[in-house]
N, C-alpha and C positions, 0 to 999 in steps of 0.2 A: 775320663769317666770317673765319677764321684764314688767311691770305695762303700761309703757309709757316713751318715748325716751326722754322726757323733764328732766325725774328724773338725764337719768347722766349727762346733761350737768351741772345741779346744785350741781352732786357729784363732779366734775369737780373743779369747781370755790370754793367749799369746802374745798377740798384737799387742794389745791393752799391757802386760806384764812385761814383756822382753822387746818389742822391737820400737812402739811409737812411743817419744818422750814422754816424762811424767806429766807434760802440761794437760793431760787429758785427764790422769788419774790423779786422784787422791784417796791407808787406816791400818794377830800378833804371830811372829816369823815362827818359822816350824822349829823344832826343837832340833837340838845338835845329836840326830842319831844316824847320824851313817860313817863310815869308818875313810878317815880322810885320805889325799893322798901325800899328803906334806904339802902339798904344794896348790896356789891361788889359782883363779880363773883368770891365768892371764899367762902371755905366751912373749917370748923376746926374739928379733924375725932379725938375721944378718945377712947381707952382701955384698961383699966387695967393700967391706969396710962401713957399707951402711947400716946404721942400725936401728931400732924400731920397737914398739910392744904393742901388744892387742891383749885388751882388756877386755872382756863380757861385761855387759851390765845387765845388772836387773834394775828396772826403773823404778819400782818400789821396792821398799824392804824395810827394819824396824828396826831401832836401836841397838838393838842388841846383836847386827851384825859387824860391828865397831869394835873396838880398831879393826881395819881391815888388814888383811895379809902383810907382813913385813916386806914381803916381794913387789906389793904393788906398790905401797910408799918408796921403796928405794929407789923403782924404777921412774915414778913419776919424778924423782926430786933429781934424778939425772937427766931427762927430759926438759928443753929449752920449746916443746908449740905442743898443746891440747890437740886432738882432735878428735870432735863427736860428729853423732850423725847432723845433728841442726846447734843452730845458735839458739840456748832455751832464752834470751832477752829477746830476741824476733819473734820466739812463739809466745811469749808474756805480753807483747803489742797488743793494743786493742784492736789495732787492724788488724791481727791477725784472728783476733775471733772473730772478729765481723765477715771474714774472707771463709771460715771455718762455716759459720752460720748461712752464706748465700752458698753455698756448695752443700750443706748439712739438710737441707731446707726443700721440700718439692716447690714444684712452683705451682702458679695458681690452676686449681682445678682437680688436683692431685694430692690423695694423701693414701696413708696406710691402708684404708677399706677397701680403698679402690685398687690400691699397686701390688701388696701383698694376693698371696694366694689364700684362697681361704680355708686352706687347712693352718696356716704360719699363723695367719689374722686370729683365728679360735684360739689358739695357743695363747697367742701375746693378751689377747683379752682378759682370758681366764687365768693367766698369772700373772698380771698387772691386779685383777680385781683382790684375788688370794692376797697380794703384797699391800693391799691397800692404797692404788697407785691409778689416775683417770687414764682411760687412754687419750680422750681428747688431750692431755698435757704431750700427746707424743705423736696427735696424728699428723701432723706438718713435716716430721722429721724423717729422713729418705731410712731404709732398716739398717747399712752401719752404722748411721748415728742412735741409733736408737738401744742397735747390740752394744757400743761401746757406754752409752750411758748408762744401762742394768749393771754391763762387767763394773764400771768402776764406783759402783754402790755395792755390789759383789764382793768390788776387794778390798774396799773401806773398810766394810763389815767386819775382815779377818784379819784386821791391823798394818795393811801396808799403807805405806807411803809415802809419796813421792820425794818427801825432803830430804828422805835418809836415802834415794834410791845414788846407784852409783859413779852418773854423767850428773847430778845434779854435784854430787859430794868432789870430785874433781875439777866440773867448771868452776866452782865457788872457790874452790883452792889457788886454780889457776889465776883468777884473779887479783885475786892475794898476793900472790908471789908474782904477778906481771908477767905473767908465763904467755906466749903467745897462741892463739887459737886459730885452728879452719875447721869449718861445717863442711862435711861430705856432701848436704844437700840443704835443701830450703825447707821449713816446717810447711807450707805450701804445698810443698811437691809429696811430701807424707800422708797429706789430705788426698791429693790427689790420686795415689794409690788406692785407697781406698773406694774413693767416689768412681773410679772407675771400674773397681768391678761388676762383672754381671748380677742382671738384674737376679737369674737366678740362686747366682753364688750368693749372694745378699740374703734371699727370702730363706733360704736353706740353713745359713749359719745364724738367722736370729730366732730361727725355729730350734736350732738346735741348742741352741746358748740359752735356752729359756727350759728345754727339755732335760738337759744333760749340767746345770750348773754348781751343785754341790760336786759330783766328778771331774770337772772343771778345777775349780779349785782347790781340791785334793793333790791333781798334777800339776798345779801353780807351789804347794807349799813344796810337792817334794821333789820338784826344777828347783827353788830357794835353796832346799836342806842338802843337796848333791852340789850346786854351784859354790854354796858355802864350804865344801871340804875340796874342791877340785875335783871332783867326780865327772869326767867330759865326756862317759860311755852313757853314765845315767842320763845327764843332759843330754846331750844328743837321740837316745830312743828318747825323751820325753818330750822333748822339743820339737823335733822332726818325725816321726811316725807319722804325726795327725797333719802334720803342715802336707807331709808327701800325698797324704791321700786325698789331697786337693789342689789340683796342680796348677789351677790357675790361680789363687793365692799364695802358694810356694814359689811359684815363678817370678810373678810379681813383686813381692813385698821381700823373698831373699834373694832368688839366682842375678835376674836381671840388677838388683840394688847391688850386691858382692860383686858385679862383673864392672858397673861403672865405677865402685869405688875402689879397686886396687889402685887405677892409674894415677889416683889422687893420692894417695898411699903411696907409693913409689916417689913420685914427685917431691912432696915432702921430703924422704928421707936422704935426699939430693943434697939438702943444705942442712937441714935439721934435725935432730932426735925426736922423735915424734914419740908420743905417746898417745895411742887409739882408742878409745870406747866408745864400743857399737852396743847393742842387744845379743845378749849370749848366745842365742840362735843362728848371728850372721856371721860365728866362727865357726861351727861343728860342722862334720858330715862335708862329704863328697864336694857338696856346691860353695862352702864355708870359706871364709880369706883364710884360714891358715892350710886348705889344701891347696885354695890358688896361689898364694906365696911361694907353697913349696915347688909346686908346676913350675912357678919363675926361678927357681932355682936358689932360695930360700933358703936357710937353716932355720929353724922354727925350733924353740925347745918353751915347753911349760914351765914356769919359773915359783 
C-alpha cells in the first residue's frame, strides 16, 4: 500500500542520483553546512582475515567535492579489484543505448495519451508546456523513461555531474593503476529494473516527479551535504523514508539487488581486497550491505 504520491517522486530523483550509473545523468553541490563526523562514506568489513571496503557513491556530484576523503584514497591504493554495480564501458556501448531505447519505447499503437491515466497525462502536459517542452518529443517514451529524463534536466540544471560523480572517479583510476574490476550486475539488468515496474508504480512516480520536483531536489542537495561529511543517520532518513514508502520500488531496486550482491562480495574477498561502490542507499538501513555483512558475521567500522 502506497503511503503517499510524494514518496516516488523522491524514489525518482534517487534512482537518477544514488543508485543507476551516471550513464543516464548528466550539471552546483550544496554548501559544506553540516557538522561532520571525521570520517568518509565509506566502511572497512573483516573476517577471518578477509578484508574489504564499501564505498557509497553519489553518481553526480561537483568539483568541489575533491579531494576526496583521505580514508577512501588510502583504502583504494590498498585494494588490488574494483568493484561497482556495472561496467560503465558496457553502459557507454551503443548497444547498449539501442537495448535502453527498444525497452524505453512503447511499442506500436501505444503512447503516453493512451497509457498514462489522465490525471498523470494533464500534469505531464501542463508542465512540459510551462518548461517550454512538446509533448509529442515524449510520447513514444514508456513513464520511466520519461521521469528519468525530466530528473536528469532537473539535476543538470543544479550543477551535478556525472564526471565528478564517485564510481565514475574510481573506475577511471582503476584503470590507471591496472587495478582489477567485477560488476555486481549488467547495465541491462539496471534497465530492466526499472522497465519492470508496474504500470501503476510508473504513472504515480512521474506524476509525482513533475508535482513535487524542486522538493526533490532540495533532498538530492542535502543527501550530497550529509554524505559529504559522513552523516549515515541523515543519509539514511533521507534516502530511505521515501524509498520505504514504496515497497515495490524499495524491494526491487535495493533489498532484492543487496541480497544477490553480498555472495559476490564474499567471493571476492576469498582471493582479493576488494574495494566496493554501490549507490549510498545500498549501504544504509536495515536491508543495506553493511547490516547484511554484519548478519555474516562481519566487523564493519566507518573509516
Amino acid at each position: 500500500m502506497f503511503t503517499g504520491l510524494r514518496a516516488h517522486a523522491t524514489c525518482l530523483a534517487l534512482i537518477a542520483a544514488l543508485m543507476l550509473p551516471a550513464t543516464m545523468v548528466s550539471g552546483q553541490a550544496p554548501a559544506r553546512d553540516r557538522q561532520g563526523t571525521g570520517k568518509g562514506f565509506i566502511w572497512k568489513f573483516e573476517r577471518d582475515g578477509r578484508i574489504g571496503w564499501l564505498v557509497g557513491s553519489l553518481h553526480l556530484l561537483s568539483a568541489d567535492f575533491y579531494p576526496l576523503p583521505a580514508s577512501m584514497n588510502q583504502a583504494f591504493a590498498s585494494a588490488d579489484m574494483l568493484v561497482e554495480e556495472i561496467d560503465m564501458e558496457e553502459a557507454s556501448n551503443p548497444a547498449f543505448a539501442m537495448m535502453v531505447l527498444s525497452k524505453a519505447m512503447y511499442p506500436a499503437g501505444t503512447t503516453l495519451s493512451t497509457d498514462l491515466s489522465p490525471a498523470t497525462y494533464k500534469v505531464l502536459t501542463a508542465w512540459l508546456s510551462k518548461n517550454g517542452l512538446a509533448v509529442e518529443a515524449f510520447q513514444q517514451m514508456k513513464p520511466w523513461m520519461v521521469s528519468l529524463t525530466l530528473q536528469t534536466l532537473a539535476l543538470q540544471r543544479i550543477g551535478f555531474d556525472p564526471a565528478f560523480g564517485i564510481d565514475k572517479h574510481f573506475a577511471d583510476n582503476a584503470q590507471k593503476s591496472k587495478k582489477q574490476f567485477l560488476a555486481l550486475e549488467t547495465a541491462a539488468e539496471q534497465i530492466d529494473f526499472l522497465d519492470r515496474l508496474s504500470k501503476r508504480t510508473q504513472d504515480l512516480m512521474l506524476r509525482e516527479s513533475l508535482e513535487s520536483a524542486d522538493t526533490e531536489l532540495t533532498e538530492i542537495k542535502a543527501i550530497a551535504s550529509a554524505w559529504r561529511v559522513g552523516d549515515v543517520a541523515a543519509v539514511e532518513k533521507l534516502a530511505l523514508s521515501s524509498l520505504q514508502d514504496a515497497p515495490e520500488v524499495y524491494q526491487s531496486l535495493l533489498v532484492d539487488r543487496n541480497r544477490r550482491w553480498v555472495p559476490k562480495i564474499e567471493t571476492c574477498t576469498q582471493t582479493r581486497r576488494c574495494f566496493v561502490v554501490v549507490g549510498a542507499a545500498h549501504l544504509v538501513g536495515p536491508d543495506g550491505l553493511i547490516a547484511l555483512l554484519k548478519q555474516k558475521g562481519y566487523a564493519v567500522e566507518q573509516q
